[in-house]
N, C-alpha and C positions, 0 to 999 in steps of 0.2 A: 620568484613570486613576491612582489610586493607586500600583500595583503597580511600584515604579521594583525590590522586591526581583525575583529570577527568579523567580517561581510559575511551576510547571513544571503543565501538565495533558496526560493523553494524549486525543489527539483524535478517542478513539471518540465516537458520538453518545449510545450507553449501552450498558454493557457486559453482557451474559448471559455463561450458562453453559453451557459446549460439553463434550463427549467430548475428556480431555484423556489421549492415548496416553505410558502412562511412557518415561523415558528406556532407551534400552541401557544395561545398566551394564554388559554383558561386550562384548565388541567384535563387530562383524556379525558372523553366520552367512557364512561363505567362500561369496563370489562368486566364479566363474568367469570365466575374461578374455573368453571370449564373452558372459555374459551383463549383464557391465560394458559390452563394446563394445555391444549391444543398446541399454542403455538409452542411453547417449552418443549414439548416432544417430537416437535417441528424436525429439530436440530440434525444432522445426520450423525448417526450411529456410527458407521464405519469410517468418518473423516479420519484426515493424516495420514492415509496409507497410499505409499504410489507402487502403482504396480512394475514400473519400471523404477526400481533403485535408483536414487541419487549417487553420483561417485561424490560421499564424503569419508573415505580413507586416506585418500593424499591429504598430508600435509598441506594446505593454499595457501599460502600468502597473498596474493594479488588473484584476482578475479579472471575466470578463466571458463571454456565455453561446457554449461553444464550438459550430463548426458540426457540427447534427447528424449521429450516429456517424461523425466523423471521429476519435476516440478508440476503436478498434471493440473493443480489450483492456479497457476498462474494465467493470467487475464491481460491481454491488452485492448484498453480502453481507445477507444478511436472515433474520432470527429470527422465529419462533414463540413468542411469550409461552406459556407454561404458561395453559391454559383457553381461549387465545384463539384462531378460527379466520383472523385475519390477521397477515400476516406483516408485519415493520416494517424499514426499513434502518437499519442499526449504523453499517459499515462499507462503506469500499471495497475494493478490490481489483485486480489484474493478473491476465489470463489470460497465462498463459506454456507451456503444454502443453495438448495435448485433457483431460489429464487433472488439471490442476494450476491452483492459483491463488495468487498471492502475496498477502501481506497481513502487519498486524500480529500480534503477540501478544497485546498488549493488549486486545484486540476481544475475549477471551475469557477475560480475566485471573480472572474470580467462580470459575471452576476447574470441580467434575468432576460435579454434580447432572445435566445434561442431557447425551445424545447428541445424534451430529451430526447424527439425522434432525430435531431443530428448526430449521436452516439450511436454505436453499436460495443457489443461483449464480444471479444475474442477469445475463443480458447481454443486448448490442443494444440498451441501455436510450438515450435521451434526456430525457422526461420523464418524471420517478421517479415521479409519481403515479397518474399515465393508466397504461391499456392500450394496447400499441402492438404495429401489425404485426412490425416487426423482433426484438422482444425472445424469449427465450428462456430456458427456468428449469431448474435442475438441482437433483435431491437431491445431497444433499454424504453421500458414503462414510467420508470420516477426516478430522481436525482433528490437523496436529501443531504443537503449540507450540515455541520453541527449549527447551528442555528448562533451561537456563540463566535461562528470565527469572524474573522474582523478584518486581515488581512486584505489587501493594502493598506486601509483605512485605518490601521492600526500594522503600528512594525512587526507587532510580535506575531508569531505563527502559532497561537494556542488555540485550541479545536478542530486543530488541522483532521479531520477528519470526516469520511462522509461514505455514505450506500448508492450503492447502484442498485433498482429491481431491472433484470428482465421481463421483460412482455412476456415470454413463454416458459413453463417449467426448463431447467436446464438438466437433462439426463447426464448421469455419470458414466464411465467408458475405461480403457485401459489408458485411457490416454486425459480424460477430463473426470478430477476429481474434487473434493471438497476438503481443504484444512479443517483446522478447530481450532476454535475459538480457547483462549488458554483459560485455567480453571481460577478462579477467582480466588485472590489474598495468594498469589504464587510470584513470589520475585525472582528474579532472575538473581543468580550471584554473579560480581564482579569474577571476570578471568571465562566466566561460561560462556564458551562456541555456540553463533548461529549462523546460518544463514541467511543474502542475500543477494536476491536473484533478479533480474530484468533487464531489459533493453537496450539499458542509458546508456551513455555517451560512453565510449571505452576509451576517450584520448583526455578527456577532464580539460579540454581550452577553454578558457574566456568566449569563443563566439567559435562560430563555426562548428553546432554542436552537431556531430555524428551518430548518429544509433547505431547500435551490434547488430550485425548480419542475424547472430542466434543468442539463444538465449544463454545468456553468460550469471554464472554462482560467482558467492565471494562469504570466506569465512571470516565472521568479524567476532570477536573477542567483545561481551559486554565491560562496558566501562563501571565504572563505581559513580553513585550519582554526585556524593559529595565532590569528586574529584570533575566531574565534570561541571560544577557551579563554579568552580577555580576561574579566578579575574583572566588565565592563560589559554583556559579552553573556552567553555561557554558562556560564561558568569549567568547572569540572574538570568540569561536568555531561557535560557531552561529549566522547566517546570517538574513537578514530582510528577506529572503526565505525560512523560516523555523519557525516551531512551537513549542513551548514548552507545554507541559500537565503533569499534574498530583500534586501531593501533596509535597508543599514545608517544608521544615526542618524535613521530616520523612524519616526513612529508610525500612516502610515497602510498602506492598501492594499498589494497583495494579501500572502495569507498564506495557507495551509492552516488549517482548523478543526474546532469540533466536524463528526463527520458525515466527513471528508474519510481520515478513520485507514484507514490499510492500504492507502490508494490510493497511485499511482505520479506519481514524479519521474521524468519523459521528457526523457533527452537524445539529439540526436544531435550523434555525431561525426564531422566531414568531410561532410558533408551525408547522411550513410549513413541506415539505418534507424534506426526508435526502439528506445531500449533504458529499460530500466527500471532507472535508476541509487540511485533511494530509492523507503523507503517510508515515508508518514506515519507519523511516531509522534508527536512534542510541540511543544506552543510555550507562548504566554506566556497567563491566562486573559487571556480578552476576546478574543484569538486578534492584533491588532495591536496592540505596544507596544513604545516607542522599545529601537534595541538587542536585540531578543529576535527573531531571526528563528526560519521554521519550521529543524524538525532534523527530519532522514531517517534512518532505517537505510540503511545503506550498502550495497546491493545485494550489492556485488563481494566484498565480506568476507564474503557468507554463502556463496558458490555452492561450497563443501565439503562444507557441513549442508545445505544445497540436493542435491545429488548423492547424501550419504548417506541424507538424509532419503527421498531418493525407493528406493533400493536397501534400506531396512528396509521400505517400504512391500513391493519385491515379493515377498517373502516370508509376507507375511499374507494372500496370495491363498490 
């Protein structure tokens, strides 16, 4: 691999064009302290728990095919080509409310030609190509981007983050479940195991990018952030709103990739539930290469613009 510069790529699989809702620029419409408490107790209760276990007892090193819907939050995001009658997956995603889904920005960076009715929500998925009993599809209502991201128009990928609503409540199952959201002022320690899960490209080429049959984990070790502002890994590319993971001074295995964008960094802390601590935004092309680990949005720095974001939405009912 040539690339010892950072070549930065985000790791949508290809990016369309979503309904992109403008920013406030005056400050919300007055909420009421009830209808603030409302939405707060919104949140689900029993997120983080999948009913079919994850296998993380082995040892992983390199990303490998996780046990089916034991990831039950995971969502694949899927577009409608203009003419075409199927739908293709971009992105991943986290369900995190019946009515919400996490993900990137950048999954929809092409900007404002198409509405959100060419998306739909996937879940209950394990093999992305097949039709499966468990799986379950949703039109998507609204697309809100952070209103902040800049990307192309800007090099940097900061804001990389954004909501999906479903059109219809989304019921939970044995098989479709809800993360949670990590608890605020909680950092991760450098050396601390998570997980990541999705799609992406499992050969990490330059072109010719392939998606996973099934849905494939990968245990990445968080990085120390100091160390990843290092001139050798990410330097100033990366923000205190951002995560770094994975295995430092190697150029192989595992890593987040094309395909893998807007999907969730799962950690738990104290053996508690999953939370959704990142979300895929960028790594290096080719997707492993020495020094360049993936880099997450940083969950916990949004859940502001997460809260607000959801309290603009109730208002557009």
């Amino acid at each position: 691999m040539k690339a010892w510069r950072p070549v930065m790529l985000p790791l949508a699989l290809l990016v369309a064009p979503a309904l992109l809702l403008p920013a406030a620029s005056s400050p919300f419409a007055p909420v009421s302290h009830q209808q603030h408490k409302v939405l707060q107790l919104d949140w689900p209760k029993d997120c983080g728990l999948s009913h079919f276990k994850p296998n993380t007892v082995e040892r992983i090193v390199s990303g490998n095919e996780a046990r089916p819907h034991s990831w039950p939050w995971q969502v694949s995001l899927q577009v409608r080509p203009r003419g075409s009658k199927h739908y293709i997956h971009v992105c991943g995603g986290t369900l995190i409310h019946k009515n919400w889904v996490l993900t990137a920005a950048h999954c929809f960076q092409k900007g404002k030609a198409e509405d959100a009715g060419s998306w739909r929500i996937v879940l209950g998925k394990h093999k992305l190509k097949r039709s499966e009993m468990a799986e379950r599809m949703y039109p998507v209502k609204r697309i809100y981007r952070h209103e902040h991201f800049r990307y192309p128009a800007h090099s940097e990928l900061d804001y990389d983050i954004a909501l999906v609503k479903a059109a219809t409540d989304i019921q939970p199952s044995n098989f479709i479940r809800y993360a949670c959201l990590p608890r605020k002022q909680l950092n991760l320690r450098p050396g601390h195991y998570c997980w990541v899960t999705g799609w992406g490209d499992t050969r990490g080429g330059k072109e010719n990018v392939s998606l996973a049959e099934t849905l494939n984990q990968a245990r990445l070790p968080i990085i120390d952030f100091k160390t990843c502002r290092q001139k050798k890994f990410w330097g100033d590319r990366v923000r205190d709103s951002m995560i770094c993971a994975g295995f430092r001074d190697t150029e192989g295995p595992p890593a987040a990739c094309q395909g893998d964008s807007g999907g969730p960094l799962l950690c738990q802390v104290d053996q508690d539930s999953w939370e959704v601590h990142g979300v895929v935004s960028f790594g290096p092309i080719g997707c492993t290469v020495e020094n360049k680990p993936s880099v997450f949005t940083r969950t916990a720095a949004y859940i502001p613009w997460i809260e607000a974001t959801r309290i603009r939405d109730f208002f557009l009912h």
